[in-house]
C-alpha positions as protocol buffer text, in pm:
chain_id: "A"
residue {
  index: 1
  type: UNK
  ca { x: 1659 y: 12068 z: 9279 }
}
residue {
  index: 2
  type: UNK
  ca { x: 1973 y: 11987 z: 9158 }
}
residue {
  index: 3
  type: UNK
  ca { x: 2284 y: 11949 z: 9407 }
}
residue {
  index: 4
  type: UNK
  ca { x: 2544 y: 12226 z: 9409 }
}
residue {
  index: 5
  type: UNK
  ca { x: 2739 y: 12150 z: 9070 }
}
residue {
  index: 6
  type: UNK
  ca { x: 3087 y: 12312 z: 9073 }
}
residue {
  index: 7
  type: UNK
  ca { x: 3404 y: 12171 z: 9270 }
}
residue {
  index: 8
  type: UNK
  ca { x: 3479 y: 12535 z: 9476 }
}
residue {
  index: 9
  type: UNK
  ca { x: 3780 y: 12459 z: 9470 }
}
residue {
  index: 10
  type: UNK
  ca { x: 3879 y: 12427 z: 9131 }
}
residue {
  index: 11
  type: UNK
  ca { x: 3588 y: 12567 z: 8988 }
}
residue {
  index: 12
  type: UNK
  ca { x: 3496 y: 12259 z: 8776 }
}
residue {
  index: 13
  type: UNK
  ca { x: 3200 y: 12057 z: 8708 }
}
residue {
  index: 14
  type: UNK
  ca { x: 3239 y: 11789 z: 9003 }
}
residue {
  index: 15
  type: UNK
  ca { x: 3373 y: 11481 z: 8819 }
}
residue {
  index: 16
  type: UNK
  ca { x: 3491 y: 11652 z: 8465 }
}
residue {
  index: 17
  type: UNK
  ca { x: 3807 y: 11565 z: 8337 }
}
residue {
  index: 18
  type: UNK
  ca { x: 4096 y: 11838 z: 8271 }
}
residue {
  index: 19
  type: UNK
  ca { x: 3945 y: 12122 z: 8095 }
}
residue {
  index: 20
  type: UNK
  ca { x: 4309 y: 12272 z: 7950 }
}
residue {
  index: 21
  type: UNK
  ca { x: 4475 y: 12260 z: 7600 }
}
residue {
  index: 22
  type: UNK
  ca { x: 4473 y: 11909 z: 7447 }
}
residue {
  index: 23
  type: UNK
  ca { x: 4269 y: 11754 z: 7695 }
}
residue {
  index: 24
  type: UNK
  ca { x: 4040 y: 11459 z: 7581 }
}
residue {
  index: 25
  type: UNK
  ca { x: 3689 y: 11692 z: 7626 }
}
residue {
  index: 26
  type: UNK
  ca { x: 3413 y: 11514 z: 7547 }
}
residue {
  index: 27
  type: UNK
  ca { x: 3178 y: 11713 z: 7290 }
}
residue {
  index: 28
  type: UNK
  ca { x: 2817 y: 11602 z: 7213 }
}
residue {
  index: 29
  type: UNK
  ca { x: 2729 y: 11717 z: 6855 }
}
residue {
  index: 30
  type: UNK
  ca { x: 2388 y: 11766 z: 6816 }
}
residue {
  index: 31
  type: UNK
  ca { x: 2278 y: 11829 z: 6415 }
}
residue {
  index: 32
  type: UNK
  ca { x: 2635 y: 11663 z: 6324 }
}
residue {
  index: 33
  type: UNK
  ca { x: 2520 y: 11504 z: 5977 }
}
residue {
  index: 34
  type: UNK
  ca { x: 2338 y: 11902 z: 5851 }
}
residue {
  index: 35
  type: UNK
  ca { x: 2525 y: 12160 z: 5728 }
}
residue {
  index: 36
  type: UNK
  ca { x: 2649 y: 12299 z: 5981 }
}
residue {
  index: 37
  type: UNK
  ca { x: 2718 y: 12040 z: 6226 }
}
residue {
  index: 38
  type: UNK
  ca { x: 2944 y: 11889 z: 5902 }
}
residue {
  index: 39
  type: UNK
  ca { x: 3106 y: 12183 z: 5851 }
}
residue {
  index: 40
  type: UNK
  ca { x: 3194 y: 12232 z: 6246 }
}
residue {
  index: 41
  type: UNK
  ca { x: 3233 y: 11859 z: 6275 }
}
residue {
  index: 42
  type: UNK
  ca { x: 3521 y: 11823 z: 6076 }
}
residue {
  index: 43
  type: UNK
  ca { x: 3734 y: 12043 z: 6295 }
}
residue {
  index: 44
  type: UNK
  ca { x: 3642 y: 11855 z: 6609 }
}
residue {
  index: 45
  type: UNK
  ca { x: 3725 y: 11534 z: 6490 }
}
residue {
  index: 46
  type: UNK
  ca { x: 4059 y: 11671 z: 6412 }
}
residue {
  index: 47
  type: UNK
  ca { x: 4134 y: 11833 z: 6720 }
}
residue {
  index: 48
  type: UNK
  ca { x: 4216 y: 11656 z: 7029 }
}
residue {
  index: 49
  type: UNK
  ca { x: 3871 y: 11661 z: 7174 }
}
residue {
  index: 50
  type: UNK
  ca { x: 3641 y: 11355 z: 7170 }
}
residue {
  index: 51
  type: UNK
  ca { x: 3346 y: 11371 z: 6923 }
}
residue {
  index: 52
  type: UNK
  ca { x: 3023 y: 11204 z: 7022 }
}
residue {
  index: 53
  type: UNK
  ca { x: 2834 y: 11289 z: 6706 }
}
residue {
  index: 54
  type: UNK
  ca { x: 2380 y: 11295 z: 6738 }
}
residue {
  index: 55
  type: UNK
  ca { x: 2156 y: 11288 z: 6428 }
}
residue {
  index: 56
  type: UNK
  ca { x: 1831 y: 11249 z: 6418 }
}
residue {
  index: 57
  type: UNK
  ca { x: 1789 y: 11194 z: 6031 }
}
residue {
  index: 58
  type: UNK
  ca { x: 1959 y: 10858 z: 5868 }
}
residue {
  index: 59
  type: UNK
  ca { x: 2019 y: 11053 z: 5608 }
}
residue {
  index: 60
  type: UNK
  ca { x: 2257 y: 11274 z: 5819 }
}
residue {
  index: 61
  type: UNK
  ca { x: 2407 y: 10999 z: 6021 }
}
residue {
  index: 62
  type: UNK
  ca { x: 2482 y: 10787 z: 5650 }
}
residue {
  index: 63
  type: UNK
  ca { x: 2693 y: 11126 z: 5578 }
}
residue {
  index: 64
  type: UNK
  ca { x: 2887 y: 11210 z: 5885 }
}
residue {
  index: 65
  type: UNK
  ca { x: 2988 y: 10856 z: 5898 }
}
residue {
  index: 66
  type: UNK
  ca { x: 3083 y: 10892 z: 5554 }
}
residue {
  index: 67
  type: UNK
  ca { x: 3262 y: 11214 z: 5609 }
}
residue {
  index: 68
  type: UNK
  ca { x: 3392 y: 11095 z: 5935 }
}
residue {
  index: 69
  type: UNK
  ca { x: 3433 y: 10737 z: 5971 }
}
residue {
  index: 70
  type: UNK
  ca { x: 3263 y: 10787 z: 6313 }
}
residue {
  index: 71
  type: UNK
  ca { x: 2897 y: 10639 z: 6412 }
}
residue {
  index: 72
  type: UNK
  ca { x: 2671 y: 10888 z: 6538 }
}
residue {
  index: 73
  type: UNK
  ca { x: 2502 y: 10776 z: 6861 }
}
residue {
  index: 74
  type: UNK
  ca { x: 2152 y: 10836 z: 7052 }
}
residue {
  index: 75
  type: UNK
  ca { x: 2122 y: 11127 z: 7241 }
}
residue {
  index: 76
  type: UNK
  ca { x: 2101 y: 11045 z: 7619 }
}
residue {
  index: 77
  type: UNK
  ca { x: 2424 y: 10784 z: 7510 }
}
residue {
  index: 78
  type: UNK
  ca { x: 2602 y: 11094 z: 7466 }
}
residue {
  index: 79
  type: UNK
  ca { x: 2453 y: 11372 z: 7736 }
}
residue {
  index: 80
  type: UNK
  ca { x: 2550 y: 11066 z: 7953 }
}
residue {
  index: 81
  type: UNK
  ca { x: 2956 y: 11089 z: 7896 }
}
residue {
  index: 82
  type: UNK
  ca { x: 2966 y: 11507 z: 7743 }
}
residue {
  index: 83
  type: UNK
  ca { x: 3084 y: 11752 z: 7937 }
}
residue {
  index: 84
  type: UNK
  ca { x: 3010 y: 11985 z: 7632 }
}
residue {
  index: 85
  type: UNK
  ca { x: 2705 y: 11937 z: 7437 }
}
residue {
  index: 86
  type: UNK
  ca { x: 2733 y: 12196 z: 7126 }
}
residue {
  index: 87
  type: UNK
  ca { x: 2392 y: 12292 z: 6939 }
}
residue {
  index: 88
  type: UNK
  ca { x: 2472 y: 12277 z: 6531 }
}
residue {
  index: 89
  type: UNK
  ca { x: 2081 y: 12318 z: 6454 }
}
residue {
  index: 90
  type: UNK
  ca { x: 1892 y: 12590 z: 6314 }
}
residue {
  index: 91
  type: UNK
  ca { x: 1801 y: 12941 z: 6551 }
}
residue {
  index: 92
  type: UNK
  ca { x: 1421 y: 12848 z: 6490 }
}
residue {
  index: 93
  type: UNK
  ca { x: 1441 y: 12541 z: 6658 }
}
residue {
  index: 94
  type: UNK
  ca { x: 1681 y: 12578 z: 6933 }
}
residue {
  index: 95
  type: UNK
  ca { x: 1429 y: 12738 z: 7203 }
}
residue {
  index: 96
  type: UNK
  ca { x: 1259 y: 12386 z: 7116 }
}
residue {
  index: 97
  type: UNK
  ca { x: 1573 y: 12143 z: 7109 }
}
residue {
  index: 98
  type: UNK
  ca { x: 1663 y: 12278 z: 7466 }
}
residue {
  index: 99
  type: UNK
  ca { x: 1343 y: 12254 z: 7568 }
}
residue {
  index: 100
  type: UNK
  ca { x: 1371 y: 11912 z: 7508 }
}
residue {
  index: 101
  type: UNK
  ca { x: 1762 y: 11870 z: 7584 }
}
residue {
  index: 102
  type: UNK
  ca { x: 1845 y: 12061 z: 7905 }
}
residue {
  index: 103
  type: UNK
  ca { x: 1622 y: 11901 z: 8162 }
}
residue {
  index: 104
  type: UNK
  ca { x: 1831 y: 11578 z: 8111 }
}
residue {
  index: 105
  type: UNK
  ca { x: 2188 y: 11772 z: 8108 }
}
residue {
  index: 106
  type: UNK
  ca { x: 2427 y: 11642 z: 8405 }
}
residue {
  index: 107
  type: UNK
  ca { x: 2467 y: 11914 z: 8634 }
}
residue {
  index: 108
  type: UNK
  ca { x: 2789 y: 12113 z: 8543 }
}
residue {
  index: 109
  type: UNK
  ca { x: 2753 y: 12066 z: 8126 }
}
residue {
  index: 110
  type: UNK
  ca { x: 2814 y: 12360 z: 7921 }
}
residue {
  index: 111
  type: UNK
  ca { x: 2590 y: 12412 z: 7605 }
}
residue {
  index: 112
  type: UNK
  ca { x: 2696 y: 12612 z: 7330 }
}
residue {
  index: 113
  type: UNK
  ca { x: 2548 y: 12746 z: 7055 }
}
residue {
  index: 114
  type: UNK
  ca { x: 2657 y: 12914 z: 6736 }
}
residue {
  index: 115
  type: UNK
  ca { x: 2465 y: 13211 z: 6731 }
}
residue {
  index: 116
  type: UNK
  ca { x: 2328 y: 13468 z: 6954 }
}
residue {
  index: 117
  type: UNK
  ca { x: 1992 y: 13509 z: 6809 }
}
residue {
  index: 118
  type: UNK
  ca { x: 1812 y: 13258 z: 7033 }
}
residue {
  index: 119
  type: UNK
  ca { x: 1981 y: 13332 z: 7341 }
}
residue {
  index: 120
  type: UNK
  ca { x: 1932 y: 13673 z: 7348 }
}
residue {
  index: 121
  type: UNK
  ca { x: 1539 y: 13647 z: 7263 }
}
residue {
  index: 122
  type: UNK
  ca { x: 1538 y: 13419 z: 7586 }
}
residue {
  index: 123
  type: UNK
  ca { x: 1474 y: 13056 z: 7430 }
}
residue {
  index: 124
  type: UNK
  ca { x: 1733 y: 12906 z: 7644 }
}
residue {
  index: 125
  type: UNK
  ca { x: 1527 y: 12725 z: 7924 }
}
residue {
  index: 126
  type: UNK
  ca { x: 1675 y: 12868 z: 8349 }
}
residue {
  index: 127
  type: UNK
  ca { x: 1852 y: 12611 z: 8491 }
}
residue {
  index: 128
  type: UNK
  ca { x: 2136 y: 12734 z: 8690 }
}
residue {
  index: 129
  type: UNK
  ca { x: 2310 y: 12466 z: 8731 }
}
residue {
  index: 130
  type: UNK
  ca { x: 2443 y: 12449 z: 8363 }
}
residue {
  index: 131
  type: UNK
  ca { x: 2664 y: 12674 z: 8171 }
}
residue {
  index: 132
  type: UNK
  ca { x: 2513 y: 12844 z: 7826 }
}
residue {
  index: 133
  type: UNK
  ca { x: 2842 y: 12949 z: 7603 }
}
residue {
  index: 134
  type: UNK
  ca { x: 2798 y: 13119 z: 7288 }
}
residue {
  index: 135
  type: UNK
  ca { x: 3045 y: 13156 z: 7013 }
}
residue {
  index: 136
  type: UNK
  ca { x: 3001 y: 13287 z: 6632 }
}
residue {
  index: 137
  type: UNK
  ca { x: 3300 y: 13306 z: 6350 }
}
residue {
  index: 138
  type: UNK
  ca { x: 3379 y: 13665 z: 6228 }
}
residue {
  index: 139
  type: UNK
  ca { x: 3474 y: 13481 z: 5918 }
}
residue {
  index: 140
  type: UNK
  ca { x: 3785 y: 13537 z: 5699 }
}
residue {
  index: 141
  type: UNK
  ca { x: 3860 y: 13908 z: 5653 }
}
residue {
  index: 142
  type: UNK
  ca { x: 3864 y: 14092 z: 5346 }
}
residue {
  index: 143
  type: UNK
  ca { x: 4237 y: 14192 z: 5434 }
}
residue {
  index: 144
  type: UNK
  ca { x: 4452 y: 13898 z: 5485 }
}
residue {
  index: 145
  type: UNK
  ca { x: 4796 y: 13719 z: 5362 }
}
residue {
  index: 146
  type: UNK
  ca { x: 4606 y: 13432 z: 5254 }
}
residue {
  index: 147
  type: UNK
  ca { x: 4841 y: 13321 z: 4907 }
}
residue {
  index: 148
  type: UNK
  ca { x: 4728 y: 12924 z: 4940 }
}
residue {
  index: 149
  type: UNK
  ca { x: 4418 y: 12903 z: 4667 }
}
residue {
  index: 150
  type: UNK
  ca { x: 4276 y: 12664 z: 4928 }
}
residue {
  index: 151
  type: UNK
  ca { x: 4267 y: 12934 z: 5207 }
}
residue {
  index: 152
  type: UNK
  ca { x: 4164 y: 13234 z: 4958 }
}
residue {
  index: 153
  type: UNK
  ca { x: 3873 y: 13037 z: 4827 }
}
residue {
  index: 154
  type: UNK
  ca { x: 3754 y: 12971 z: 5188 }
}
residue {
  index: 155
  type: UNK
  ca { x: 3524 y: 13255 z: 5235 }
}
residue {
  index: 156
  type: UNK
  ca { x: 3313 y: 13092 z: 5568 }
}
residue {
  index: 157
  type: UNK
  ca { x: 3614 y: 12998 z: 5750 }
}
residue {
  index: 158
  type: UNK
  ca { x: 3682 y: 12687 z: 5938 }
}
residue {
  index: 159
  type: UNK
  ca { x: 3863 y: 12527 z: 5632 }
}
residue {
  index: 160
  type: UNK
  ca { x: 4196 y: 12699 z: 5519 }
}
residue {
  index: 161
  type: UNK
  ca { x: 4153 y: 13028 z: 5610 }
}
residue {
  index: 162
  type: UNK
  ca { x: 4244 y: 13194 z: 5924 }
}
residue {
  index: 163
  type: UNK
  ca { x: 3951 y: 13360 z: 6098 }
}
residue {
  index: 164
  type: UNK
  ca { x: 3890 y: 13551 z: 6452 }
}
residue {
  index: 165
  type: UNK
  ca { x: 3630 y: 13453 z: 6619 }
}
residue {
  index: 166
  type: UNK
  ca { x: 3351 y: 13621 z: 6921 }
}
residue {
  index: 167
  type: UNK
  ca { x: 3256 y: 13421 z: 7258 }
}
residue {
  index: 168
  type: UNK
  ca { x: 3041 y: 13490 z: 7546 }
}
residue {
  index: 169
  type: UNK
  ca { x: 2962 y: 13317 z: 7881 }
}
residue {
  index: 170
  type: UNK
  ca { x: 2622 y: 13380 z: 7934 }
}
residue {
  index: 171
  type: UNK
  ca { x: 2586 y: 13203 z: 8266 }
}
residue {
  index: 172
  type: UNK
  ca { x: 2801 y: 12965 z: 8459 }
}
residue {
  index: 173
  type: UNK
  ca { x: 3131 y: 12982 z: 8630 }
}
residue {
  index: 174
  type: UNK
  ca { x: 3440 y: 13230 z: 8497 }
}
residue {
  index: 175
  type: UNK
  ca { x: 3646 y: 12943 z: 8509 }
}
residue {
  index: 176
  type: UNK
  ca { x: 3441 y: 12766 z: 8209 }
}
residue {
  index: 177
  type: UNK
  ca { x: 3501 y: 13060 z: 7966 }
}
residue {
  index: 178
  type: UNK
  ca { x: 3864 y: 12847 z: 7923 }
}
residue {
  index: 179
  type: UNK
  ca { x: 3671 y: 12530 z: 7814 }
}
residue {
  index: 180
  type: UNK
  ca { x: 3421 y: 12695 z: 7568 }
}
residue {
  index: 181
  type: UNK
  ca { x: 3668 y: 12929 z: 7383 }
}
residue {
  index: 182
  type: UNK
  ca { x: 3904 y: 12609 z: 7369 }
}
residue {
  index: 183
  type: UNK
  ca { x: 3563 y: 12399 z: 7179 }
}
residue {
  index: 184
  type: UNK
  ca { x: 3536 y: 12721 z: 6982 }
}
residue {
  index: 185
  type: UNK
  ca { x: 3879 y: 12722 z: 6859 }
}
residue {
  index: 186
  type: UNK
  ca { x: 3887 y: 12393 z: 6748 }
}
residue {
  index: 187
  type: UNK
  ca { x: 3554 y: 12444 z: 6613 }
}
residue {
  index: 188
  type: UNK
  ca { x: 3644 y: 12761 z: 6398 }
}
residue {
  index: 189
  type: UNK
  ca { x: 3969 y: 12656 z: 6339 }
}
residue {
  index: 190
  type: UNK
  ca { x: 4214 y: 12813 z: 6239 }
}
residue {
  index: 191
  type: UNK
  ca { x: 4163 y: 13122 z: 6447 }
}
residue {
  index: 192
  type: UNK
  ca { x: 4353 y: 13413 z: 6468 }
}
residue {
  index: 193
  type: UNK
  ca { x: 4212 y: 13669 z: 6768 }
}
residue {
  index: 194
  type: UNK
  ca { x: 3926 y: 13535 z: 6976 }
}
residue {
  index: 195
  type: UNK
  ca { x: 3744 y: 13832 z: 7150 }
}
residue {
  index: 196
  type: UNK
  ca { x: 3498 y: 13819 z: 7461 }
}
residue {
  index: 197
  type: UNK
  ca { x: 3214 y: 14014 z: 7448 }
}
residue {
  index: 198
  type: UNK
  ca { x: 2850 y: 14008 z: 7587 }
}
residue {
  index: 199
  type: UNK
  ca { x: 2539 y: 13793 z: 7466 }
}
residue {
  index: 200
  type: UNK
  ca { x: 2378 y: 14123 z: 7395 }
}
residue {
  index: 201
  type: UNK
  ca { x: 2688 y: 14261 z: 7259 }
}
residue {
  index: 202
  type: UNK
  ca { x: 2702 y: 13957 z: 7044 }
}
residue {
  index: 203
  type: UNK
  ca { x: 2346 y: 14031 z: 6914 }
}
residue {
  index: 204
  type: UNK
  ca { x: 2464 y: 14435 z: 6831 }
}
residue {
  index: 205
  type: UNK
  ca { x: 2739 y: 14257 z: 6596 }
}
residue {
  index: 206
  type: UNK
  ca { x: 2464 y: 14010 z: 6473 }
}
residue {
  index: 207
  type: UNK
  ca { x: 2195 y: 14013 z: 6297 }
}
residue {
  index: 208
  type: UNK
  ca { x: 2264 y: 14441 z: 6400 }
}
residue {
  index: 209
  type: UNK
  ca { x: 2553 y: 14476 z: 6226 }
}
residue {
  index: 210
  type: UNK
  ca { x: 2679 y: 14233 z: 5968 }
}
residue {
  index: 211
  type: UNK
  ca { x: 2337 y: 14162 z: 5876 }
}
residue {
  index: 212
  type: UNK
  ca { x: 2027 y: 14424 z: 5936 }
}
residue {
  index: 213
  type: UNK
  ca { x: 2356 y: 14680 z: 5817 }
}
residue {
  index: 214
  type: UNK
  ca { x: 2590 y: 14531 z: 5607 }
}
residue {
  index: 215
  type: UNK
  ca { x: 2435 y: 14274 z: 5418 }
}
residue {
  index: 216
  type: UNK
  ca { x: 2154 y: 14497 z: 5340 }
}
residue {
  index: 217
  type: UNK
  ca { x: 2388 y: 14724 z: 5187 }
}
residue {
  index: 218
  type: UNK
  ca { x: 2550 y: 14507 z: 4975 }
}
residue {
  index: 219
  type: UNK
  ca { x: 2249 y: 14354 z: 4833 }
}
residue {
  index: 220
  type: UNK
  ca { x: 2189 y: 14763 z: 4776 }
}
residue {
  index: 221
  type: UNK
  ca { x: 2536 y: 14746 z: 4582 }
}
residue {
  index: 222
  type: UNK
  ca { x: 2401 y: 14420 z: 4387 }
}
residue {
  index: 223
  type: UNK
  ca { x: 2110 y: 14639 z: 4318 }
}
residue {
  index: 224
  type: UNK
  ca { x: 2243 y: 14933 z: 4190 }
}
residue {
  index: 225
  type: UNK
  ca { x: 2514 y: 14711 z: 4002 }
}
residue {
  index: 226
  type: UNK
  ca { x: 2192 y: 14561 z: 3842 }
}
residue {
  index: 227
  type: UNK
  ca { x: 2068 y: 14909 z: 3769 }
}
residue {
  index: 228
  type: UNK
  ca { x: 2419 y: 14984 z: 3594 }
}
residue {
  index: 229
  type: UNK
  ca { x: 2364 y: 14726 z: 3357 }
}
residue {
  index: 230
  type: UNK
  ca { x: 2047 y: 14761 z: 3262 }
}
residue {
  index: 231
  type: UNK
  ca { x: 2147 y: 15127 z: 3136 }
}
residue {
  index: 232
  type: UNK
  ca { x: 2405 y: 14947 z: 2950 }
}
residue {
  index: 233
  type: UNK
  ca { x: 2708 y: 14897 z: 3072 }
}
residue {
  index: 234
  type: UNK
  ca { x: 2860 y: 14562 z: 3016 }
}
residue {
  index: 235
  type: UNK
  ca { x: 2788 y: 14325 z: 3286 }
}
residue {
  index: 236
  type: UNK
  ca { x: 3175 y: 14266 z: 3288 }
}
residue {
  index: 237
  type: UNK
  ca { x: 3249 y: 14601 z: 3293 }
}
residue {
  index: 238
  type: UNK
  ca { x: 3016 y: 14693 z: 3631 }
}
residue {
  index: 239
  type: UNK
  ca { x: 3099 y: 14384 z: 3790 }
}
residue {
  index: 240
  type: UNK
  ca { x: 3481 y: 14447 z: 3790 }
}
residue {
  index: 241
  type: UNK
  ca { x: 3453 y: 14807 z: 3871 }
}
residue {
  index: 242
  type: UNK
  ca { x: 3266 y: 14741 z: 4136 }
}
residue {
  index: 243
  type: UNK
  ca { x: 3471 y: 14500 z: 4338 }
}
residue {
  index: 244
  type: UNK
  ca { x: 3731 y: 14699 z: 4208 }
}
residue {
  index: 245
  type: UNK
  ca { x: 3646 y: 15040 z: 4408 }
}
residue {
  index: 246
  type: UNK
  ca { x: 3480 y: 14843 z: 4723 }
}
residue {
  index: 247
  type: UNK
  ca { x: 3836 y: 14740 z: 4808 }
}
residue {
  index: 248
  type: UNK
  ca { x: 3998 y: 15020 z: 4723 }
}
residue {
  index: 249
  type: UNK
  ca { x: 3739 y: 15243 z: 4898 }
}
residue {
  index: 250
  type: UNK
  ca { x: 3696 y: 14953 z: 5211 }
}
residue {
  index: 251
  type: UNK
  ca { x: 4077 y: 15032 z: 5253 }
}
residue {
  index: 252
  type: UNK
  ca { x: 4074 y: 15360 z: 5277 }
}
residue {
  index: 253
  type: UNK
  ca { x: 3772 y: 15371 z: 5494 }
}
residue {
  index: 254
  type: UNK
  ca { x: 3857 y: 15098 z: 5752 }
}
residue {
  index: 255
  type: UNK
  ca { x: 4215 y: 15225 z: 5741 }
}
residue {
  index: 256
  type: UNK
  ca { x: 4373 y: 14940 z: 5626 }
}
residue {
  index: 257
  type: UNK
  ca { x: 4616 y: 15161 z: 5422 }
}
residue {
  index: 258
  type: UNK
  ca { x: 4686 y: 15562 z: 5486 }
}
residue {
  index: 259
  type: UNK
  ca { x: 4491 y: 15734 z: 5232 }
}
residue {
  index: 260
  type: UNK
  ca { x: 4162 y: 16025 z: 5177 }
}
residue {
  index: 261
  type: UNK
  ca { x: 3906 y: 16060 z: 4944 }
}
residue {
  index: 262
  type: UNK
  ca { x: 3931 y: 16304 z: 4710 }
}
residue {
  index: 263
  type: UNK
  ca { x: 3703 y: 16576 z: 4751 }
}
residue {
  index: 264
  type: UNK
  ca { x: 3433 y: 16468 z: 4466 }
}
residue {
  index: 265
  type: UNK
  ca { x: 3420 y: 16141 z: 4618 }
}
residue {
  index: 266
  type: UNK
  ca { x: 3311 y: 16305 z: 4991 }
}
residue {
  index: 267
  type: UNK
  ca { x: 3078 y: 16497 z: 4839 }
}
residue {
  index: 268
  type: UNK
  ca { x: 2920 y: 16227 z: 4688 }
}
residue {
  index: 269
  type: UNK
  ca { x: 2913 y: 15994 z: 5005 }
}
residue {
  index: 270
  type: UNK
  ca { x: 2722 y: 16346 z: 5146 }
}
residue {
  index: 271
  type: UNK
  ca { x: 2476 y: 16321 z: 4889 }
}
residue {
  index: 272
  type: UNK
  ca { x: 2441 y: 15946 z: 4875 }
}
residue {
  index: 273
  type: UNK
  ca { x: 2378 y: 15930 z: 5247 }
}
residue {
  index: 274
  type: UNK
  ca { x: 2100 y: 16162 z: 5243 }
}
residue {
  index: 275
  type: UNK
  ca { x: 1954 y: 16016 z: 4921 }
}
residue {
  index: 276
  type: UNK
  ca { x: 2008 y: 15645 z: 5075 }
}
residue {
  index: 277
  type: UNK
  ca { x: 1989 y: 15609 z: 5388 }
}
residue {
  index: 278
  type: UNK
  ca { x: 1693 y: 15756 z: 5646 }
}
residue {
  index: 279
  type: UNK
  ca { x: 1800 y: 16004 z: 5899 }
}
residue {
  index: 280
  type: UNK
  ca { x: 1751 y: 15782 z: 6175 }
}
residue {
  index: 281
  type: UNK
  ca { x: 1898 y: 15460 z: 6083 }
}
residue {
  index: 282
  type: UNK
  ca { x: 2117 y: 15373 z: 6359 }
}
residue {
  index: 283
  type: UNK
  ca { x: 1819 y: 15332 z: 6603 }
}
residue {
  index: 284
  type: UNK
  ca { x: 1796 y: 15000 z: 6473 }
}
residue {
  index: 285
  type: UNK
  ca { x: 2086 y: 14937 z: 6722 }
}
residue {
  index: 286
  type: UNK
  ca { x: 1854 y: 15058 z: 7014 }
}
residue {
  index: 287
  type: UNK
  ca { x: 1818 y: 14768 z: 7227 }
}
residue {
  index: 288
  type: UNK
  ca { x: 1482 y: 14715 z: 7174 }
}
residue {
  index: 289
  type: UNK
  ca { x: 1559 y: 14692 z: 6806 }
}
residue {
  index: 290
  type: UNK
  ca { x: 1780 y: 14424 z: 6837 }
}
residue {
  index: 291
  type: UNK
  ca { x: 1570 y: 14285 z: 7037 }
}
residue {
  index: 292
  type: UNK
  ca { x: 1301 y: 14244 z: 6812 }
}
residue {
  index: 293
  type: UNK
  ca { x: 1510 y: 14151 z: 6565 }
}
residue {
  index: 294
  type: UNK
  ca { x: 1647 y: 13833 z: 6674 }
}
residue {
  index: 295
  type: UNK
  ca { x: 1257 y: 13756 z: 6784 }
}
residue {
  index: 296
  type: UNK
  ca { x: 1169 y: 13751 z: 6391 }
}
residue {
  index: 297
  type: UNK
  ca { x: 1429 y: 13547 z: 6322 }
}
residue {
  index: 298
  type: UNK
  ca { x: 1369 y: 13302 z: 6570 }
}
């Protein structure tokens, strides 16, 4: 058993430094030389939180050091000095990373990870004397005031382009929601709104929403673009009208500007919804549904 971990007073791991803005955090990234953890680790090291970077592959370690001018080190080197330990690795192994990781945590870390997938399917190992924070980007919106060709080329986020982000403290004291949204900042930087919402409301946005939903219906639009073309319209042609009417008809629909459809066009979104989609789509944001989703993708 582990000894109580929080300072009831100040409602702070015993022994952490000064959680608030600017502080010198210390953030274990495990994964720091993949994708990810390159893309994420960037951010860190320019924000004023300390980076204590973990690779297992010398491959990765050559590149972050590269990147970074900053070693990576072995793991229980930095679990010994982290108060945050962030999880940059894939959702298919994380049930076995913390498997691995959490038994050897200090009492009070907090250990976040990117996506609510493996949390929600319950691959996070119970220990309650640790504090699981999860944070995902909501990526650069399609409607911004982005004019720097930097910032309108960054699509993901995290580069140039301003982004709002989604957090959730899944277990742990209220006063360590501060600490992880103030990782996740710097992580997802720069960040316009940062909303709180549930693990399992987390899960409803994703893989529910912008995935099992939207990107499913986009790769319908690549389809039917596909379809377009091969009963010949120019490739040109479809392509530009395309992207054309999605923002035009995205900013009518989502309100970004004050505007209907004309009547053709509703009666075609009738017919197209009954041709399309099945009558009972939107149980796929039953709970159990989302539940078994994030199971098949972990």
């Amino acid at each position: 058993m582990h000894d109580a971990p929080w300072d009831t007073g100040l409602m702070r791991p015993k022994g952490a430094h000064d959680t608030g803005a600017g502080s010198m955090t210390a953030v274990a990234l495990f994964g720091a030389g993949g994708k990810m953890g390159m893309r994420i680790g960037r951010n860190l090291v320019a924000s004023p939180l300390t980076v204590l970077p973990v690779e297992v592959s010398e491959t990765g370690r050559a590149r972050f050091l590269e990147a970074h001018g900053i070693a990576c080190i072995a793991p229980e080197d930095a679990i010994a000095t982290a108060q945050v330990v962030v999880l940059a690795v894939p959702d298919t192994v994380i049930g076995a990373v913390t498997r691995d990781l959490v038994p050897k945590l200090r009492p009070a870390t907090m250990v976040v990870i990117l996506d609510a997938a493996a949390p929600h399917a319950g691959h996070l190992p119970a220990r309650a004397d640790i504090t699981y924070f999860v944070t995902h980007p909501c990526h650069p919106p399609i409607f911004n005031d982005e004019t720097e060709p930097a910032a309108r080329a960054d699509h993901f986020g995290g580069i140039a382009a301003k982004q709002h982000i989604v957090n959730a403290l899944m277990q742990g004291p209220e006063a360590h929601y501060a600490l992880g949204e103030e990782v996740a900042r710097a992580m997802w930087a720069p960040v316009m709104r940062s909303h709180r919402v549930t693990v399992e409301q987390m899960a409803i946005l994703e893989p529910g929403l912008s995935e099992t939903v939207c990107a499913t219906l986009l790769d319908a639009m690549r389809e039917a673009m596909e379809e377009a073309i091969a009963r010949g319209v120019p490739r040109e042609a479809a392509r530009d009208f395309l992207l054309g009417h999605m923002n035009i008809l995205a900013a009518v629909t989502f309100q970004e500007i004050q505007g209907v459809f004309s009547d053709a066009c509703n009666k075609a979104i009738v017919y197209g919804k009954e041709t399309i989609l099945k009558p009972d789509w939107k149980q796929l944001f039953e709970p159990e549904e989302i539940l078994a989703s994030v199971r098949r993708i972990t």
